[in-house]
N, C-alpha and C positions, 0 to 999 in steps of 0.2 A: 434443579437448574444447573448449581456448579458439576454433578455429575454429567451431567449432558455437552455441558462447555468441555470440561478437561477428555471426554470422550472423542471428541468433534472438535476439536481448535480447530482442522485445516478446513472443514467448512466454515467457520467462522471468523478465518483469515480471509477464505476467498469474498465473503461478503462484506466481511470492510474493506479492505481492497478496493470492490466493486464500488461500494457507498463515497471512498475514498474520489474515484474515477468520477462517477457523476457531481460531485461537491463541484470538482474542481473543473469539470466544462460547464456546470453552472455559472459558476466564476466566472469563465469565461463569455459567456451568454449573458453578462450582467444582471446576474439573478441573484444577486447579494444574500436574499430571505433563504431562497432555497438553500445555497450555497453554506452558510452559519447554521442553517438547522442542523441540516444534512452534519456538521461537523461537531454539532453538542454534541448530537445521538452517536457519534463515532466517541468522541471522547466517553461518553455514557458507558458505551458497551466495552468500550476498553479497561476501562477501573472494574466493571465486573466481571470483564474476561479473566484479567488478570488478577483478581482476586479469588480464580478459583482455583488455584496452581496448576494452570497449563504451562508447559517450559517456555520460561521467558526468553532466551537465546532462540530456541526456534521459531517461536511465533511472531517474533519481530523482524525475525531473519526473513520470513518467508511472504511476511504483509510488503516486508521492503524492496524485494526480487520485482512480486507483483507489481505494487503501485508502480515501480519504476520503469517496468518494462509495458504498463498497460500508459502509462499517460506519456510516456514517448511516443508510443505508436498512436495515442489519438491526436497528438501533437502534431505530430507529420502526418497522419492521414486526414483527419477531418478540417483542423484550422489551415493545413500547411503550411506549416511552420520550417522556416529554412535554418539547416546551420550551417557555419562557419568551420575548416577544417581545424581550428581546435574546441571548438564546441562539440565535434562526432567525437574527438580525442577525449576531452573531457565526459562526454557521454558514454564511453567504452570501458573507460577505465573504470568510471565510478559503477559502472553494470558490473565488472571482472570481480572488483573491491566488496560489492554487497554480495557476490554470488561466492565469493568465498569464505564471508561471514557466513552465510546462512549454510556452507557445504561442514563448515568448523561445528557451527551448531547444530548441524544434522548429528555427525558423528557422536555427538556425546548423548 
């Protein structure tokens, strides 16, 4: 299994990610149950993710790109959700901010 993990982290990012996305329009959908499960089993597979030495700089890099850029856009596309022009400010930045983390943790 930790062979398989440290083989495959970016599928294993994209599906927490993913797990990550539905939690949290659970959340939204007041589905509390779902929403908490949904977030042990993320916590779960993350101690074993990272217990198998996949690189910790880019696997966090690249869960953080994702989540952030997947639950902005279910943000504004499904709930429509408005912002404020320093809300897209602050949205921009903190996109530029993690994408250059995770461009730092690429290179090494």
């Amino acid at each position: 299994m930790t062979a398989f993990l440290a083989a495959h982290w970016r599928l294993v990012v994209v599906l927490l990610a993913v797990a990550n996305l539905i939690g949290d329009v659970a959340a939204k959908a007041h589905r509390p149950v779902v929403s908490g499960a949904l977030g042990c089993v993320c916590a779960l597979v993350w101690a074993v993710f990272l217990g198998s030495g996949v690189p910790l700089g880019r696997t966090t890099a690249w869960f953080a790109v994702l989540s952030y850029v997947a639950l902005s856009v279910v943000g504004r596309v499904a709930f429509h959700e408005s912002l404020t022009t320093p809300q897209w400010a602050g949205l921009t930045l903190g996109l530029v901010a993690i994408g250059l983390l995770a461009w730092v943790a690429w290179l090494r």
